[in-house]
C-alpha positions in Angstrom: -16.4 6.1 4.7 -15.1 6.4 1.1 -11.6 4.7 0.7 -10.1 8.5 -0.2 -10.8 9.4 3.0 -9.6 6.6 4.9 -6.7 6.7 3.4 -5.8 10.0 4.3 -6.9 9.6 8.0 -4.4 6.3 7.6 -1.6 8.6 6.5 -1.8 11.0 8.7 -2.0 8.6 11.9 1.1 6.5 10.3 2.7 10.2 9.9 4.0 10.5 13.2 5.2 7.0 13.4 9.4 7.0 13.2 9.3 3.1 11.8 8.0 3.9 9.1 7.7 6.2 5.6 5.0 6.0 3.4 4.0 7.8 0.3 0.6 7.9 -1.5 0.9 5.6 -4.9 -1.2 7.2 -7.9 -1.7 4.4 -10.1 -3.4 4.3 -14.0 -3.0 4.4 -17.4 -4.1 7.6 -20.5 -3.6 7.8 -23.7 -1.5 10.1 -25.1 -1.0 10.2 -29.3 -2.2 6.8 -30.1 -0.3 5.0 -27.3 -1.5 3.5 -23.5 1.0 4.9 -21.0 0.8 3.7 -17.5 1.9 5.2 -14.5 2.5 4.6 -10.9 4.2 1.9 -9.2 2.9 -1.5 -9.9 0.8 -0.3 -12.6 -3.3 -0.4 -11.9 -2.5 -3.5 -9.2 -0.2 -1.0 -7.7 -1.1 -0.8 -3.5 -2.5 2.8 -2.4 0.8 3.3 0.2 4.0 2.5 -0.5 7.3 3.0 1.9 10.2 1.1 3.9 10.9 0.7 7.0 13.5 2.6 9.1 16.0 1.2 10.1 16.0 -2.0 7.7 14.6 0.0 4.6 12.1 -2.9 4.2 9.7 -2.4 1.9 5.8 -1.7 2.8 3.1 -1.9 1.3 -0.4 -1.2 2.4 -3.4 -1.8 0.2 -6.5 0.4 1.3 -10.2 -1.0 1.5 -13.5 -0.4 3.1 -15.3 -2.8 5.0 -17.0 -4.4 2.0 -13.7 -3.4 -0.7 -12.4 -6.4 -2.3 -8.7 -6.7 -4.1 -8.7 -6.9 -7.4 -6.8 -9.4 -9.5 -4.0 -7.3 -10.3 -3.9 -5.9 -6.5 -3.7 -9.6 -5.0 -0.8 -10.4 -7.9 1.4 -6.6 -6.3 0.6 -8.1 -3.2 1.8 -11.2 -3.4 5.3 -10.2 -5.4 5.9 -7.8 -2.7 6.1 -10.5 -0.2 8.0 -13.0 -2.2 10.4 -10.7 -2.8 10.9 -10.5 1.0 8.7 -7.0 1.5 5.9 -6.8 3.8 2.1 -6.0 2.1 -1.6 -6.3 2.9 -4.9 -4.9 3.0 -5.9 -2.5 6.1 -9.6 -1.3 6.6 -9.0 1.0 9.2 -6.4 3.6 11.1 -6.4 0.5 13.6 -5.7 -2.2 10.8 -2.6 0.1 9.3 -0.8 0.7 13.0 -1.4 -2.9 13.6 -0.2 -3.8 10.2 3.4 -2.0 10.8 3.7 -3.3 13.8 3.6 -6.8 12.2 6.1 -5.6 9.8 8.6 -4.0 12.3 8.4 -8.0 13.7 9.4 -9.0 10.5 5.7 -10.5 9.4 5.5 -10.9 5.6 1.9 -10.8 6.2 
């Protein structure tokens, strides 16, 4: 399954779920006169689903890869500096991975 699709099977399974909000990040760079321009959050590391927690407002983020998807440099560096800065983020390869994943949170995992 291409990661597009498993992401949106991911957000609409973690749709219905009250903990949580999440919103699809659109990450990347073009040029426009002369000058690079980026845009999303996190830049090209940037995870693919972003969101907090409810009640706490944590901050989530999920980073979205098939079986045999590795992170990239820049998406292990988002990663990390979400989690040192007291959010919760990691990689999910399936709908299973992603409820599991914000049930860790909820607990108050970092991951």
């Amino acid at each position: 399954m291409a990661e597009r699709n498993l992401q949106h099977e991911i957000r609409l399974a973690l749709g219905t779920d009250t903990r949580v909000v999440l919103f699809r990040n659109t990450t990347g760079f073009y040029k426009h006169e002369g000058r690079s321009i980026s845009y999303g959050v996190g830049g090209p590391g940037g995870a693919d689903l972003l969101g907090m927690l409810s009640p706490s407002g944590r901050f989530v983020a999920l980073e979205i890869k098939t079986d045999r998807g590795q992170l990239t440099d820049d998406q292990e560096r988002f990663l990390n500096l979400v989690r040192r800065r007291g959010g919760f983020a990691t990689v999910v390869r399936s709908v299973d991975d992603a409820r599991a994943a914000i049930d860790r949170a909820c607990s108050g995992a970092s991951e």
